[in-house]
MARBA-3410 file (N, C-alpha, C, O; in Angstrom, 1 decimal):
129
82.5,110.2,86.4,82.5,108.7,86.4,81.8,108.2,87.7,81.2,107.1,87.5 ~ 81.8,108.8,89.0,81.5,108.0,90.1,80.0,108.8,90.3,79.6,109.8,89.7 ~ 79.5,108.3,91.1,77.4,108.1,90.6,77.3,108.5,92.6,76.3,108.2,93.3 ~ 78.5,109.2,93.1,78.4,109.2,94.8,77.5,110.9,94.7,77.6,111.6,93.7 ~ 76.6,111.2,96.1,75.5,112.2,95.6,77.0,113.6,96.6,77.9,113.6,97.4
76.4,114.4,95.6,77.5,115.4,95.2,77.3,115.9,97.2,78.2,116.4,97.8 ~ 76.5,115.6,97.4,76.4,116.4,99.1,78.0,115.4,99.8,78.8,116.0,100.5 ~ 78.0,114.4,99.5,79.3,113.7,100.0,80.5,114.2,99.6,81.4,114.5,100.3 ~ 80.4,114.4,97.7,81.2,114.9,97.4,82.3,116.4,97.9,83.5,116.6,97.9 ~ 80.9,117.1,98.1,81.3,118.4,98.3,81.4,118.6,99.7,81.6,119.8,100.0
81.3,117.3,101.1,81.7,117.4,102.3,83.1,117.0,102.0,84.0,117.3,102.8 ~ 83.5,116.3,101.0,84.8,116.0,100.8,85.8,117.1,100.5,86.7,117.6,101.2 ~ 85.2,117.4,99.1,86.1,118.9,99.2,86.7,119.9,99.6,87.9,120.3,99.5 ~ 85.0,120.7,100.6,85.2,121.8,101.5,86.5,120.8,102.8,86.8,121.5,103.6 ~ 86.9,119.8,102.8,87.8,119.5,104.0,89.3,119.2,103.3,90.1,118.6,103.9
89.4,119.5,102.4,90.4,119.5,101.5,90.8,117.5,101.2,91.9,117.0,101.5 ~ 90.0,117.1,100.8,90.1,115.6,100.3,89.8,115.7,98.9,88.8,116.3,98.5 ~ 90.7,115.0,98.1,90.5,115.5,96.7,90.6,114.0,95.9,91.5,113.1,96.2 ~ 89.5,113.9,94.7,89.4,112.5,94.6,90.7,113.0,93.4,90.9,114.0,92.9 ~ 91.4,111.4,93.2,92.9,111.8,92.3,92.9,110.1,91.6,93.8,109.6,90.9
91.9,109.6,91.8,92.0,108.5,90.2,90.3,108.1,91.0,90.0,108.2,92.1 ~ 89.9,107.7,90.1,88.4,106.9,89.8,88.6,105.3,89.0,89.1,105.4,87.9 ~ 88.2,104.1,89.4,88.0,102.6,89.0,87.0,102.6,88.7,86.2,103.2,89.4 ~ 86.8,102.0,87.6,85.1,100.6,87.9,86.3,99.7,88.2,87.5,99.9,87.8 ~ 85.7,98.7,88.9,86.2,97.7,89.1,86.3,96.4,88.7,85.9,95.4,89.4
86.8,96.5,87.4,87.2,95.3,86.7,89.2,95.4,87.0,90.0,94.7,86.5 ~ 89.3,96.6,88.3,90.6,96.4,88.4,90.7,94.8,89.9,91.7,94.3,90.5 ~ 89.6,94.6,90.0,89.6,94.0,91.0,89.7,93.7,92.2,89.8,92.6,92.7 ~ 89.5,95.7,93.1,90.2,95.8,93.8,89.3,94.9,95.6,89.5,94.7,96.8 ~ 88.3,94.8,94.5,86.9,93.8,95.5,85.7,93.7,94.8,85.5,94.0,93.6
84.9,93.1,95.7,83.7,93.0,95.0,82.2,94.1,94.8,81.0,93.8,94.7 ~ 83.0,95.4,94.7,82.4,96.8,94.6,82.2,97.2,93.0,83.0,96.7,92.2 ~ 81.5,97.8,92.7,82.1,98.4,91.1,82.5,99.5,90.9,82.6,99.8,89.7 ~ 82.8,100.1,91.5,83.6,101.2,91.5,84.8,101.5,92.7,84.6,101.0,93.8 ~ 85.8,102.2,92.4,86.9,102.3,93.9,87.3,103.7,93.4,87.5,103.8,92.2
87.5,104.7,94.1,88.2,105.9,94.1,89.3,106.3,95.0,88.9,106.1,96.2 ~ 90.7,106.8,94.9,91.5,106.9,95.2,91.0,108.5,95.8,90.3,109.3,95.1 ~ 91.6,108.7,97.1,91.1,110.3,97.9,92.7,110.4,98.4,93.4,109.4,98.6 ~ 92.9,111.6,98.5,93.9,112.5,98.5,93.9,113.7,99.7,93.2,114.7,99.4 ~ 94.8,113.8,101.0,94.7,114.8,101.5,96.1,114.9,102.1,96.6,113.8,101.8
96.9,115.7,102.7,97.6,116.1,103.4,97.7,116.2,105.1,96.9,116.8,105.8 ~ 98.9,115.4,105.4,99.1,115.3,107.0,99.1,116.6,107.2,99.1,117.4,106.3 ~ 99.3,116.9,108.4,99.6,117.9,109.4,101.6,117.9,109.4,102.5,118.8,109.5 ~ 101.6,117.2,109.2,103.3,117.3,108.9,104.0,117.2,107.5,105.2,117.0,107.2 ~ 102.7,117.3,106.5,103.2,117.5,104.9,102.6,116.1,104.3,102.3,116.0,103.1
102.4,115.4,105.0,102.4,113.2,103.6,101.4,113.7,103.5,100.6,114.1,104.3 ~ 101.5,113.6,101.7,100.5,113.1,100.9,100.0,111.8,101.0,100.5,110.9,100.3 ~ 99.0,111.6,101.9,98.0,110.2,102.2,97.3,110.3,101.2,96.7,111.3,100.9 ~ 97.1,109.1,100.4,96.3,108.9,99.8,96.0,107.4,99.7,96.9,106.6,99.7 ~ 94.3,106.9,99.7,93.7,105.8,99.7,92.7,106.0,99.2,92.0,107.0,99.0
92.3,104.4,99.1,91.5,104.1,98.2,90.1,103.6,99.0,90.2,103.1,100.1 ~ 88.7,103.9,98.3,87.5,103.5,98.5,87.2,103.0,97.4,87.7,103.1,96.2 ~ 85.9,102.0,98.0,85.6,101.3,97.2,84.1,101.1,97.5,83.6,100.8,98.6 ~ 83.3,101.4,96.2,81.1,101.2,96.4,80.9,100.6,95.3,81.5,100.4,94.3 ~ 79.8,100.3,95.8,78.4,100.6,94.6,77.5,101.4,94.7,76.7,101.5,93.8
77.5,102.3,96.2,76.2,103.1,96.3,76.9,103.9,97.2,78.0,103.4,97.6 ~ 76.6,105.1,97.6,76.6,106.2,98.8,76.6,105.3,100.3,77.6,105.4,101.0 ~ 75.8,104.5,100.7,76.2,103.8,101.8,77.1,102.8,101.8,77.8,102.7,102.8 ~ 77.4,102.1,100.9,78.9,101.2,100.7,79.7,101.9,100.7,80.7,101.5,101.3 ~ 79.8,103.4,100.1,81.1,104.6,100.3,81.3,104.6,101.4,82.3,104.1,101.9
80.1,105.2,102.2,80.7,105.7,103.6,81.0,104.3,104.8,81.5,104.4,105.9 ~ 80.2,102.7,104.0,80.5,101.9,104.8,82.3,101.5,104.5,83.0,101.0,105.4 ~ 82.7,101.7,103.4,83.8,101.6,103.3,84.9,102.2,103.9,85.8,101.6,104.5 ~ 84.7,103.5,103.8,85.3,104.9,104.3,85.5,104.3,105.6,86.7,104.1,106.0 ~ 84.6,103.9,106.3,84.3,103.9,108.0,85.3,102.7,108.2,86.2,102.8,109.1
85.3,101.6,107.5,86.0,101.0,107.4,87.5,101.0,107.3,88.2,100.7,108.3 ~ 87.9,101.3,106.3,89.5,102.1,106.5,89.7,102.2,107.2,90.7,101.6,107.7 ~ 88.8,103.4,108.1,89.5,104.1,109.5,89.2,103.4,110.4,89.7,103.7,111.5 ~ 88.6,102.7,110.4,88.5,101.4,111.5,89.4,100.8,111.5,89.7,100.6,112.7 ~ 90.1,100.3,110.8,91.5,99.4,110.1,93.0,100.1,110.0,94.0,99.4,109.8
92.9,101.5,110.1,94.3,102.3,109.7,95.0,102.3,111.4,94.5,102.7,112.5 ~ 96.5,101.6,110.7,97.0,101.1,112.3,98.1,102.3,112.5,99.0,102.5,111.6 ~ 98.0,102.8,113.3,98.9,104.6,113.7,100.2,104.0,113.5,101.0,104.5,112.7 ~ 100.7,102.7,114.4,102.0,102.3,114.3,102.3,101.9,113.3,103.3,102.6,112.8 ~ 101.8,100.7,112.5,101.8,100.7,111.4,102.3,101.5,110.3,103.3,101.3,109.6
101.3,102.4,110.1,102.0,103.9,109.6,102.7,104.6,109.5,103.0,105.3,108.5 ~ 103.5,104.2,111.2,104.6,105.3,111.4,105.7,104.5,110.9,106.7,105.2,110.7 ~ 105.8,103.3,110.6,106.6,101.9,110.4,107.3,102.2,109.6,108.5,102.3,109.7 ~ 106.2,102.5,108.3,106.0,102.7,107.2,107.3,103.6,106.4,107.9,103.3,105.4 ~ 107.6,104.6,107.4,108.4,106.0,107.3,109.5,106.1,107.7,110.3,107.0,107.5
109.7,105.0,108.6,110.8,105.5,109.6,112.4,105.4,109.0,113.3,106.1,109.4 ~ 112.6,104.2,107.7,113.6,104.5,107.0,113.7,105.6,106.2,114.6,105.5,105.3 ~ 113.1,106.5,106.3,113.0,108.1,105.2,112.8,109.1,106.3,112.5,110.3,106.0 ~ 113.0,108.8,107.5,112.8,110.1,108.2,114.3,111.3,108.2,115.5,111.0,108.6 ~ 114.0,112.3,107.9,115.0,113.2,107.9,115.0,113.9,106.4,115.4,115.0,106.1
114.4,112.5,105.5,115.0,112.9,104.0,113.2,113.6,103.2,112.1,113.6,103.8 ~ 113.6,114.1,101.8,112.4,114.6,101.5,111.0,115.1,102.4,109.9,114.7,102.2 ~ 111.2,115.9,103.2,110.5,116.5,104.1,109.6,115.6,104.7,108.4,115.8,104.7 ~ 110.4,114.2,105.4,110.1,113.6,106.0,109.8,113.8,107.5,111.1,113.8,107.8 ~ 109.4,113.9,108.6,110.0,114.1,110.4,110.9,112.9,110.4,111.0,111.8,109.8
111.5,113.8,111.4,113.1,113.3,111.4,112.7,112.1,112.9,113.3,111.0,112.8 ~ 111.9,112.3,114.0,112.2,111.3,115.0,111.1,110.8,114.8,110.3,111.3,114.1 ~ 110.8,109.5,115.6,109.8,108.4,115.5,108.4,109.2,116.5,107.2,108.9,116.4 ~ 109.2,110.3,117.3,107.6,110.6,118.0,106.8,111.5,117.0,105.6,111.6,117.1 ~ 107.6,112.1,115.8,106.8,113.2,115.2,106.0,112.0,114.2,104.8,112.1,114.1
106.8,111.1,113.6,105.9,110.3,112.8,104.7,109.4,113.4,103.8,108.9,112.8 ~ 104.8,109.2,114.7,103.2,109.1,115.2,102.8,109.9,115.5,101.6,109.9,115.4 ~ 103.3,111.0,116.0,101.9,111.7,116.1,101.7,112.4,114.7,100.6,112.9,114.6 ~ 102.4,112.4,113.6,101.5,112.3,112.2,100.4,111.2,112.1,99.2,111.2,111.9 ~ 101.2,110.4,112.4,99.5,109.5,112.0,98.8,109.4,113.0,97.6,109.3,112.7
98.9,109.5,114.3,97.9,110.0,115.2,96.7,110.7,114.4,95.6,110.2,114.1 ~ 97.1,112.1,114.1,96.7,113.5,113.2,95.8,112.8,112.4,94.6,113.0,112.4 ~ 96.6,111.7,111.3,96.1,111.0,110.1,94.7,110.2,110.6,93.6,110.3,110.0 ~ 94.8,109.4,111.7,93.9,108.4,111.9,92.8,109.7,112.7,91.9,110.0,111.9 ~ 92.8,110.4,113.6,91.9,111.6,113.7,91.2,112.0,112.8,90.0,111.9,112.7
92.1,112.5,111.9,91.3,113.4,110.5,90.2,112.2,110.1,89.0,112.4,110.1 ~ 90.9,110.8,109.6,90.0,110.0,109.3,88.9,109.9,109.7,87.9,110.1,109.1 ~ 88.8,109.4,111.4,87.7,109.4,111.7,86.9,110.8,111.5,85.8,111.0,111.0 ~ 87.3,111.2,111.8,86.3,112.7,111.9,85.6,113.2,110.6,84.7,114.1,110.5 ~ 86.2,112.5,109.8,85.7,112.7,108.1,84.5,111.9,108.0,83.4,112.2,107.5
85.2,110.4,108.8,84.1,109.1,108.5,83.1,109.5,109.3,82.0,109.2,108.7 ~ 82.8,110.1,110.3,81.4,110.6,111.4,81.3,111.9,110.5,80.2,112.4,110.8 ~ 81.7,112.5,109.6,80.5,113.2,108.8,80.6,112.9,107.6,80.3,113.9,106.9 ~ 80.8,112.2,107.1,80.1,111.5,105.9,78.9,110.7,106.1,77.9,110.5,105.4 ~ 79.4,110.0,107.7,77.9,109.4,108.0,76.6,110.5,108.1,75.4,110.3,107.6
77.0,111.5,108.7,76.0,112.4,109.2,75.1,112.6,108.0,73.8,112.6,108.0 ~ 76.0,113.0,107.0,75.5,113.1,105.5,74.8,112.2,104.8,74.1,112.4,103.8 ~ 75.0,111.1,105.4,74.8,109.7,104.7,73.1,109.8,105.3,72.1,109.6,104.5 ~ 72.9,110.1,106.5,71.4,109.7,107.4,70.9,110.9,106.5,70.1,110.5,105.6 ~ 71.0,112.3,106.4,70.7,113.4,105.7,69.9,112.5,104.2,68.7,112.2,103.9
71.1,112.4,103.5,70.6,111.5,102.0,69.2,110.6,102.1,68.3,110.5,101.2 ~ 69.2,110.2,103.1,68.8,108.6,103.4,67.1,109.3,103.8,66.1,108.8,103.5 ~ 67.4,110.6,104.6,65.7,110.7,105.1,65.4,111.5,104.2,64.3,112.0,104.5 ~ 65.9,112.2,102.8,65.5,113.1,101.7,64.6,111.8,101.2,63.4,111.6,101.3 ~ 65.8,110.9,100.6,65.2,109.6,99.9,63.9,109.2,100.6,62.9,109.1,99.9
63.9,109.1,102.1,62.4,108.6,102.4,61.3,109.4,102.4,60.2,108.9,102.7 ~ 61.4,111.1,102.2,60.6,111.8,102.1,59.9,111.6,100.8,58.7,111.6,100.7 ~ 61.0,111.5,99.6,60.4,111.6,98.4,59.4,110.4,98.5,58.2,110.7,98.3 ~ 59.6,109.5,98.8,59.0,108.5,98.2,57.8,108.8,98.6,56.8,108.2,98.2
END
């Protein structure tokens, strides 16, 4: 269903991000037409999963970059702290930031190579032409 070039895809993969629903976007989640839900695992077990949203390989990764520009560590840990102890949650407030510490890390470090991939794409495309 999604039209993103498999080199993105398959930097996704090999880092264990796994796409787990696909939109066009008549769900409305913006003014993109497509949004995919990505899936990976903290360092302390959460299933993180969020959502992107394109129309092209560079709205992906401008999106992507985005998120992790925007994903607030405290916030996060906020998020958790009435479940800590229970369902293989961390039990104190330092371990749940430094989960998302971990989380907002992994992010960026995904988003600086998807870009890398992104310039990759970008100078094939200007070769062909």
């Amino acid at each position: 269903m999604n039209n993103l070039d498999e080199k993105l895809l398959n930097y996704l993969d090999e880092h264990d991000v796994k796409i787990v629903g696909e939109f066009d976007d008549g769900a409305g989640f913006s003014e993109y037409e497509k949004s995919i839900d990505l899936e990976f695992y903290s360092d302390a077990g959460e299933d993180f999963v969020f959502t992107v949203s394109y129309t092209d390989d560079k709205s992906f990764v401008e999106d992507f970059a985005a998120y992790t520009e925007n994903f607030d560590v405290e916030d996060h840990a906020e998020l958790w702290i009435d479940h800590r102890g229970k369902n293989g949650c961390p039990e104190t407030l330092k371990e749940l930031l430094e989960d998302a510490r971990g989380i907002r890390e992994y992010l960026e470090d995904l988003s600086n190579g998807l870009q890398d991939i992104l310039k990759e794409i970008e100078k094939e495309q200007d070769i062909d032409l």
